[in-house]
N, C-alpha and C positions, 0 to 999 in steps of 0.2 A: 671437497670438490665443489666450486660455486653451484649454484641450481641454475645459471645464464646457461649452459653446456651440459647435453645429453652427452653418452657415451657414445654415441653416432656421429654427433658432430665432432667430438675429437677425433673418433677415426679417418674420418672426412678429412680434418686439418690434417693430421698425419699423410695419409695419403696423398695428398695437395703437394704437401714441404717435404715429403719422403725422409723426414727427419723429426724423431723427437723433442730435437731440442729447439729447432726451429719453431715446431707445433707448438711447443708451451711458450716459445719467448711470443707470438704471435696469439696464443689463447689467453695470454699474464697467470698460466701457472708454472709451475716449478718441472724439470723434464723428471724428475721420481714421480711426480701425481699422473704426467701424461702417461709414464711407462705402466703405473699400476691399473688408470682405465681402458689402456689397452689389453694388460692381462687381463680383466675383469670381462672382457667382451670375448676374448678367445677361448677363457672355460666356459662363459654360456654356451658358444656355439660347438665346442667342442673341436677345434681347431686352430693352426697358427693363422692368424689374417696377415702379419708380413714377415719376410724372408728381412732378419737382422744384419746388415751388411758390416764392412771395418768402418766406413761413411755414410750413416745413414742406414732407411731401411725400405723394401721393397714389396708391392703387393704379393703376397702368394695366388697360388689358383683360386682358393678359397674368399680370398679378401676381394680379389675385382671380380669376382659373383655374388660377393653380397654388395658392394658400393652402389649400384645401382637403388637398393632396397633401403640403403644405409641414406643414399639422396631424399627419396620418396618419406622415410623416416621422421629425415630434418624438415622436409617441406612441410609433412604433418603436424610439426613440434611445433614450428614457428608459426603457422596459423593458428594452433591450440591458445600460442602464449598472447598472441596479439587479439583472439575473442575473449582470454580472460580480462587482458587488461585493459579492453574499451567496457570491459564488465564494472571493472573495479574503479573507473574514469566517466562511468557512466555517459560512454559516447556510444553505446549499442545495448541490446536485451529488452528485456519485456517485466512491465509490472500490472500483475492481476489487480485489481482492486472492487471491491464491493461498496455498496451504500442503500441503507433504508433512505426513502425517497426525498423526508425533508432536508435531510444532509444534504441530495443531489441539488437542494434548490438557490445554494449560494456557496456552503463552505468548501464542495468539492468542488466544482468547477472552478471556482477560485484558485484551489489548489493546485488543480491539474493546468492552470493556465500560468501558474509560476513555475509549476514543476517542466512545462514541454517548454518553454522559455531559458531555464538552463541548462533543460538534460535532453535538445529536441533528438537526439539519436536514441530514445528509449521507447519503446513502442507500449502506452498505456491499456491495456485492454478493463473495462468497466463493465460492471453488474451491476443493475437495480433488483431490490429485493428487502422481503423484509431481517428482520436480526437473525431469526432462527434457523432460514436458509441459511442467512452465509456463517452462520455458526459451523452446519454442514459441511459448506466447501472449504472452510479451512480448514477443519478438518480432516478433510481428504485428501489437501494438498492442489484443490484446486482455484486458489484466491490464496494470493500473498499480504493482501490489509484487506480489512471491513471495516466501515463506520459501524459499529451497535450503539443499541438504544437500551434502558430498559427503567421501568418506573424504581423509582427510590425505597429502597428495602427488598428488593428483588433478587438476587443475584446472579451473575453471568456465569455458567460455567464452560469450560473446553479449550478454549483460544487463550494467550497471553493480552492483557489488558491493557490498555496506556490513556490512561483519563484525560481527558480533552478540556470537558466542561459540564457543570448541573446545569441544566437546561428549564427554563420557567417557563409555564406555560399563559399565554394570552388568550383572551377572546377577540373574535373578531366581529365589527358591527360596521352595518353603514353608516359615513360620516352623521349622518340627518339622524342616528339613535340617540335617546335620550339619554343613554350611559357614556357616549361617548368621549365624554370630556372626565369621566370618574376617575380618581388617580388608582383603583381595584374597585374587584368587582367578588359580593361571593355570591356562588352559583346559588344559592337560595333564591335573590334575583333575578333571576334570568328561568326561573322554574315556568312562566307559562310562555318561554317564546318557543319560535319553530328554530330547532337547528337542524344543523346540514353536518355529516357527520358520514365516514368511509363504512359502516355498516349500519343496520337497521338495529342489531343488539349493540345496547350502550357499553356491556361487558368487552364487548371488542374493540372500543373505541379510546382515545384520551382521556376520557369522561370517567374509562371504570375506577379507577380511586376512590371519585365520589360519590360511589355506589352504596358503600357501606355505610354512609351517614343517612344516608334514604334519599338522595337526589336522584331521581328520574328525570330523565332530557326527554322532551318531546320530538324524536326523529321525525321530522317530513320530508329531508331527502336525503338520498343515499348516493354520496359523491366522494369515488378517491382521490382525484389529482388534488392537490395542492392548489395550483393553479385555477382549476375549474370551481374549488369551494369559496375562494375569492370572488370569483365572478357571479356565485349565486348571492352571495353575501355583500355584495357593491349593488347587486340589481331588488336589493331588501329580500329577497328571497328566507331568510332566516341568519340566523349566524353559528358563528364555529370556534372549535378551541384551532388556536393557532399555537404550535411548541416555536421556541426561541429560533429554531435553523430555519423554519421557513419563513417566519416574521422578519428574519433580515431581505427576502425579495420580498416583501409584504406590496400591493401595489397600491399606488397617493389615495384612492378614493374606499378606503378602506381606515375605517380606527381601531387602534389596536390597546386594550386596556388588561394591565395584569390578573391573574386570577387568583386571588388570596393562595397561600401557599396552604393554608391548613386546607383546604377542598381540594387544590391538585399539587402535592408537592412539586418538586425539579425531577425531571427524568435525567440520568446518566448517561452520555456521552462517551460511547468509548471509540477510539482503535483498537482492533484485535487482529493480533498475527498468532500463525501457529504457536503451540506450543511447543516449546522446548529443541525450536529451529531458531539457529543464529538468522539475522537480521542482511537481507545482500545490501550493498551499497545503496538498492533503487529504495527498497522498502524504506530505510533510515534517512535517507533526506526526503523522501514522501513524507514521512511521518514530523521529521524537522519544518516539515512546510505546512502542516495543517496545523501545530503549535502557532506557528506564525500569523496563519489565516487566523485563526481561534481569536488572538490578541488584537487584529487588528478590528476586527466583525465587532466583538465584547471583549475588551482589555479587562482582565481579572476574573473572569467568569467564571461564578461557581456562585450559580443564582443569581447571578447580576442581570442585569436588562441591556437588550439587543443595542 
């Protein structure tokens, strides 16, 4: 029996054409298949639904008191099959997504502005947050992708992985710094300026890698936005490590110089969707589209430059 046709709506046809044979020459099945999901619907209910004529066949009592229910049946099917299939067409539903905040500072938006341009019948819902959180909610089934992050040698666990890009990390200085034109930098140099950094401990910060070799950063202010450590770092205020995803919205008055890789290696870029859950149509062209984004921001990236 095709899956186009519940056994509701062929009793429906039947009743309509008050003939079997009519019902399948009009459904394109055979009149044995119509006659067998007629039977199939009269043992469920445990009665005849129509009176077998020498021409045809006729509702019993039973059958025009369920037709009504058998109507309401079909209406229900056929809404079901028409939100699956703006599902599966990605012209309706909702995709969760997460992002630790430098992602949000060019690659997702990016994303999400190619993604609502072909799929605008998907309703995007976003979270900012750091990795660990949305480690969390995907877990719990509450976030269908996350941008994670996490330093080089670390490992993610919980979510399904889908490597994006090694992420290198820059310094950021005012154009007028004396480093600013260096083609790297290692942090040994930069041991007596002021930086500006999202906590007061260095352990918390980009920095902690080069904790272990004995670099101490002298924190003088404690700034999380992305944005806002720019603008302390534009007004000399000190400078900052900048990772690869927020240095592609980097702003003109601003230089940005690599930071030797043996001080800070590349941090790991991932996507992460549940584990061990198929992929819906929104998630898999989301994820088609930040490969995309990924290539055009840094074509090859895996430690390359923004």
């Amino acid at each position: 029996m095709p899956a186009s046709h519940s056994l509701y709506e062929v009793f429906l046809r039947v009743a309509r054409d008050g003939s079997f044979t009519a019902a399948a020459h009009t459904l394109g099945y055979t009149q044995s298949a119509v006659s067998r999901q007629i039977h199939t619907l009269e043992e469920e209910w445990g009665t005849a639904l129509f009176d077998r004529l020498p021409r045809g066949v006729r509702l019993t009592e039973a059958g025009r008191a369920l037709l009504p229910h058998a109507e309401g049946m079909r209406d229900r099917l056929r809404a079901a099959r028409a939100e699956l299939d703006a599902l599966r067409s990605l012209d309706d539903g909702m995709l969760r997504i997460g992002a630790f905040a430098a992602a949000d500072a060019s690659l997702v938006p990016r994303t999400m502005s190619a993604f609502r341009g072909r799929h605008p019948g998907v309703t995007v819902v976003h979270t900012e947050g750091p990795t660990a959180k949305h480690v969390g909610l995907l877990a719990e089934g509450s976030l269908d992708l996350a941008l994670l992050s996490t330093p080089a040698g670390v490992p993610l666990s919980g979510p399904e992985l889908h490597h994006l890009l090694d992420e290198p990390m820059y310094v950021a200085l005012p154009r007028a710094h004396r480093f600013a034109g260096r083609p790297a930098l290692r942090l040994s140099e930069l041991a007596d300026e002021d930086w500006i950094e999202g906590d007061v401990r260095p352990e918390q910060t980009l920095l902690a890698p080069a904790l272990a070799s004995g670099f101490r950063p002298r924190v003088a202010f404690r700034v999380n936005d992305w944005t806002a450590k720019q603008g302390f770092v534009a007004a000399g205020l000190g400078i900052t490590v900048l990772p690869a995803l927020a240095a592609w919205a980097v702003r003109p008055d601003i230089a940005l110089v690599p930071v030797d890789r043996a001080d800070l290696p590349c941090r790991k870029v991932f996507a992460g969707t549940p584990r061990g859950l198929g992929h819906s149509p929104a998630v898999a062209a989301f994820l088609a589209l930040l490969r995309t984004t990924v290539e055009q921001l840094a074509p090859g990236a895996r430690c390359g430059t923004p």
